[in-house]
C-alpha positions in Angstrom: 0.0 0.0 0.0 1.6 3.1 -1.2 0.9 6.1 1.1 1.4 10.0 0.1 3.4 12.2 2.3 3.2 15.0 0.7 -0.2 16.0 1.5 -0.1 19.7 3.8 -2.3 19.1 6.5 -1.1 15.6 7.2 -1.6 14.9 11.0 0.9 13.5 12.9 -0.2 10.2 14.9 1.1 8.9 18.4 -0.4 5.1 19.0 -0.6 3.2 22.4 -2.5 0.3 23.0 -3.4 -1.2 26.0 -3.5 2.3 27.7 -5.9 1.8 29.8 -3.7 1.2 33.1 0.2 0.2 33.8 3.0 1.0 31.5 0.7 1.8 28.5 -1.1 4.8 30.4 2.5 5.7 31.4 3.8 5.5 27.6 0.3 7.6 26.4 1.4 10.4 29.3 4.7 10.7 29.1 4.6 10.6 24.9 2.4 14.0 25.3 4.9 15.7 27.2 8.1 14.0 24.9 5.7 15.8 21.7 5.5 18.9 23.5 9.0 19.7 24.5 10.0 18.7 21.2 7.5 21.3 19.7 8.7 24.2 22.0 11.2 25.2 19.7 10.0 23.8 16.2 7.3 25.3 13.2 6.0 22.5 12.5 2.4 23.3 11.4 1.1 19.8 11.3 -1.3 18.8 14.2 -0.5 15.7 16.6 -3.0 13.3 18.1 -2.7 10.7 20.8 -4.7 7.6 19.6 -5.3 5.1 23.0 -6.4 2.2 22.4 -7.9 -0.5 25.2 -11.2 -2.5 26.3 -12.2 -0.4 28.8 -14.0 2.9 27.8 -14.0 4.5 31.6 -10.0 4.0 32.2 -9.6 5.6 28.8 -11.5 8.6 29.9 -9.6 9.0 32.8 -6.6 8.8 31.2 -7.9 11.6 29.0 -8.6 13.8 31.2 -5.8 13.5 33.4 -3.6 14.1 30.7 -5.5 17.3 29.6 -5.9 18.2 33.0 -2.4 18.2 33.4 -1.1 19.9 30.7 -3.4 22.4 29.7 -2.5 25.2 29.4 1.4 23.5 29.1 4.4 24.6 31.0 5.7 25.0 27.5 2.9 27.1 25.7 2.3 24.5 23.2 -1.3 23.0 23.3 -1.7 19.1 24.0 -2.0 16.7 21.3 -5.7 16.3 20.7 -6.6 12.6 22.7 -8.4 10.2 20.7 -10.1 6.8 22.3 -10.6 3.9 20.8 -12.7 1.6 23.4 -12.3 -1.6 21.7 -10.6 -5.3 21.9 -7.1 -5.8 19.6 -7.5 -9.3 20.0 -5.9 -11.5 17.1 -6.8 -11.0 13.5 -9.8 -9.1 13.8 -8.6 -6.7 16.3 -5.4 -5.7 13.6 -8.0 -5.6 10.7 -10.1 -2.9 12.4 -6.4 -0.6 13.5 -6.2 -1.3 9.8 -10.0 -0.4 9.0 -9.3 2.9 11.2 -5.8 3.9 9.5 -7.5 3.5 6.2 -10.4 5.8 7.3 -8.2 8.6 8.6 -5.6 8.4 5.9 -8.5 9.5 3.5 -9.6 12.2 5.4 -6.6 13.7 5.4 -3.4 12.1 5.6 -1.8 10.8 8.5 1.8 10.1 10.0 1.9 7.6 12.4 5.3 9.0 14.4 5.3 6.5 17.3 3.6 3.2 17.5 3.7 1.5 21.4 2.7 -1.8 21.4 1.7 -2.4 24.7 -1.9 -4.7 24.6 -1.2 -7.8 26.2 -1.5 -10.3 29.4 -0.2 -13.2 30.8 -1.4 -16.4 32.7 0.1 -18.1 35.8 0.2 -21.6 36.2 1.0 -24.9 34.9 -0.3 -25.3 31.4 -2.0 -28.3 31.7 -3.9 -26.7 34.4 -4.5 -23.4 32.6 -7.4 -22.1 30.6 -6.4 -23.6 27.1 -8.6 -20.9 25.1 -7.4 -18.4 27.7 -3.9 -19.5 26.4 -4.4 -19.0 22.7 -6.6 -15.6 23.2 -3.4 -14.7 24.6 -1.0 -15.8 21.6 -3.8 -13.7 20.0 -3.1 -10.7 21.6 0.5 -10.5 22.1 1.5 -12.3 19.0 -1.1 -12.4 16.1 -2.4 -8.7 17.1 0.9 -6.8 18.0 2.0 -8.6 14.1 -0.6 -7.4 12.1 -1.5 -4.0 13.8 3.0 -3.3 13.1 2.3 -4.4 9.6 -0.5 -2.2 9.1 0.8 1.0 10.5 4.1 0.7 8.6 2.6 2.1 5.1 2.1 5.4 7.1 5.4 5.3 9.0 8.5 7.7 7.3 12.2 8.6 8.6 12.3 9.2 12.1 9.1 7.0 13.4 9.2 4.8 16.1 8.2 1.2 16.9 8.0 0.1 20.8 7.2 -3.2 21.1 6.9 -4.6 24.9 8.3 -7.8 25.3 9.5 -9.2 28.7 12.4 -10.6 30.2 10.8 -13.8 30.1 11.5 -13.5 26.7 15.5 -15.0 27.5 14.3 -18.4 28.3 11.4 -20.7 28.4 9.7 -20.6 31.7 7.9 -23.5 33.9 4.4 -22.0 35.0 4.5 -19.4 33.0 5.4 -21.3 29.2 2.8 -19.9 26.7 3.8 -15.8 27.8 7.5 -17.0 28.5 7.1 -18.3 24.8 4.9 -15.5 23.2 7.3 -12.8 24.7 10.1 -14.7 23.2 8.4 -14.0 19.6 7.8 -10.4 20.2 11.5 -10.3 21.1 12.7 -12.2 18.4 10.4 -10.2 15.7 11.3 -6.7 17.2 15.3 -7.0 16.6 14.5 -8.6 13.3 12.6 -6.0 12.1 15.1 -3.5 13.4 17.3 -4.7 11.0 14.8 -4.5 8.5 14.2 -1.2 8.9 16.9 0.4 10.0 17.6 1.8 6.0 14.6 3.6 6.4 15.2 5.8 9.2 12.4 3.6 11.5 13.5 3.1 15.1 12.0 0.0 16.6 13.1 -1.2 20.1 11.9 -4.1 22.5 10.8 -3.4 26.3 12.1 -6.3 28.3 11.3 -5.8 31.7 11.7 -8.1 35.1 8.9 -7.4 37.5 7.2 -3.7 37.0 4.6 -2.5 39.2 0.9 -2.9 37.3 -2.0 -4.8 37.4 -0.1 -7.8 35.1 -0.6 -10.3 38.3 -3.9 -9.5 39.4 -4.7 -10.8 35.5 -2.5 -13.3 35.8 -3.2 -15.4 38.9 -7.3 -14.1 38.1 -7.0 -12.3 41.3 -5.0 -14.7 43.8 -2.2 -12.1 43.6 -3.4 -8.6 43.6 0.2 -7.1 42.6 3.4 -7.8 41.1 5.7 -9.1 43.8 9.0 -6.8 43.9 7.7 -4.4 40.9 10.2 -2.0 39.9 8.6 1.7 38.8 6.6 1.6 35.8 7.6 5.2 35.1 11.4 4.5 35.3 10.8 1.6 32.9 8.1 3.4 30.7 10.6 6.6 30.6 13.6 4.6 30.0 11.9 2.3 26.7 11.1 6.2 25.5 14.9 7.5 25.8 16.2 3.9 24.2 14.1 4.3 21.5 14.9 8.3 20.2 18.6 6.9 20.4 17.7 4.2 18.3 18.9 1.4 20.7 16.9 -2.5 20.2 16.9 -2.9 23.7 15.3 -1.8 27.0 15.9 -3.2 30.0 16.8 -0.2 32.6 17.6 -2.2 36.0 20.6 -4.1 37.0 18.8 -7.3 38.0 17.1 -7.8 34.8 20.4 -7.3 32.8 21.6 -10.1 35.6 19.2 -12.3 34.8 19.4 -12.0 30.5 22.9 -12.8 31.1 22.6 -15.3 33.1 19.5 -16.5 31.0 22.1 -16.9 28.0 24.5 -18.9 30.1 22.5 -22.0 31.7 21.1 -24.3 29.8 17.3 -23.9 28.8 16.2 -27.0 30.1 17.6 -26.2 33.7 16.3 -22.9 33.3 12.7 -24.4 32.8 13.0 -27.1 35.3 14.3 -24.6 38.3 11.3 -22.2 37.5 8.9 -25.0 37.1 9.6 -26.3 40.5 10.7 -23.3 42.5 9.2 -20.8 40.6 5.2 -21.1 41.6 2.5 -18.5 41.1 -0.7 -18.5 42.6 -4.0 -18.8 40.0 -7.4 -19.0 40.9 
């Protein structure tokens, strides 16, 4: 799909999905005030929007109207990007074909530029797998494999020099994991397609970097365990994380992973071998699940 940039009143897009709570509120906050520093001292004429995607319609508006609340009128005299919610689920196929539906829609109007894509939508599930939820498993191979595909393949055609690609993986990504093997293994595929497609697209000016984080503070446990564990044990700041994946990625760098441990850990993930790593987790490494 060929897509024209040269039309005037192109709008520049930010796009973060699963922004209703956690890191992916964090990236759609901290994005406005990354676009309006960077506008303090630039012309540029062409408006910015904040596109937030997620399932729940009344976290969304909160998020809204924090942000507005916050910085309007900005510190910097520069208006905040217009906020734009899209209450609906990114689920597998159908939830990249309606991203795509939307882009398509918006692009005719007239024109957009999507400058940063944050792939955030996702979840996880504790527990041995035979135990699990098997269709709770694959919804979840749906959302933070076939969805976080096809919605980067569908925003690409409206991407240009200098756009961005976050992509939030996991440290489980270094290693296959006992009790937690189908996100241990779908977070090794995000991690695995975000530094290939770095290389791909590194020609073309397109930043793309993978968040690999240990334990952050967010509601990722209370999904997990289906309420057994109300919060992430030992959580590191999500805004440290959120603010350091932002900073990796306008310097271009593959990787984030900000704290000591969880370099640690990727190290030492690369060093023993897979099968110890999955048996050690698998019997010392339990989660509660209801």
């Amino acid at each position: 799909m060929e897509v024209d940039y040269k039309i005037v009143s192109m709008r520049n897009i930010m796009i973060v999905t699963g922004a209703s709570s956690g890191m992916g509120s964090c990236f759609a906050k901290f994005l406005c005030e990354e676009y309006m520093a960077d506008k303090k001292n630039k012309s540029d004429s062409n408006s910015c929007e904040m596109w937030i995607f997620a399932r729940r319609n009344d976290r969304l508006l909160e998020l809204k109207n924090e942000i507005e609340s916050k910085t309007r009128p900005s510190i910097y005299g520069i208006p905040c990007p217009v906020i734009r919610i899209f209450c609906q689920d990114l689920s597998g196929t159908s939830g990249a074909m309606s991203v795509k539906s939307i882009l398509e829609e918006e692009n005719s109007r007239d024109g957009i530029c999507i400058s940063v894509l944050v792939n955030n939508a996702g979840f996880g599930t504790y527990g041995e797998f035979a135990s699990t939820d098997t269709l709770r498993e694959m919804q979840m191979i749906d959302l933070n494999c076939t969805s976080l595909t096809g919605i980067t393949g569908y925003s690409l055609p409206y991407m240009k020099k200098g756009s961005r690609i976050i992509n939030v993986a996991s440290l489980a990504a270094y290693a296959p994991l006992g009790n937690f093997a189908v996100y241990a293994a779908s977070k090794s595929y995000v991690l695995s397609f975000t530094v290939a497609l770095a290389s791909e697209l590194k020609g073309r000016g397109i930043k793309v970097t993978a968040l690999c984080p240990g334990s952050v503070s967010t509601e990722f446990a209370n999904v997990a365990s289906k309420g057994a564990r109300k919060e992430v044990l030992h959580g590191k700041s999500c805004e440290k994380t959120v603010r350091d994946a932002l900073a990796k990625s306008r310097r271009g760098k593959m990787i984030s992973m900000w704290a000591l441990k969880w370099k640690m850990n990727s190290v030492l993930c690369g060093i023993f071998p897979k099968t110890f790593i999955a048996w050690a987790t698998y019997r010392f490494g339990k989660r509660p699940s209801n």
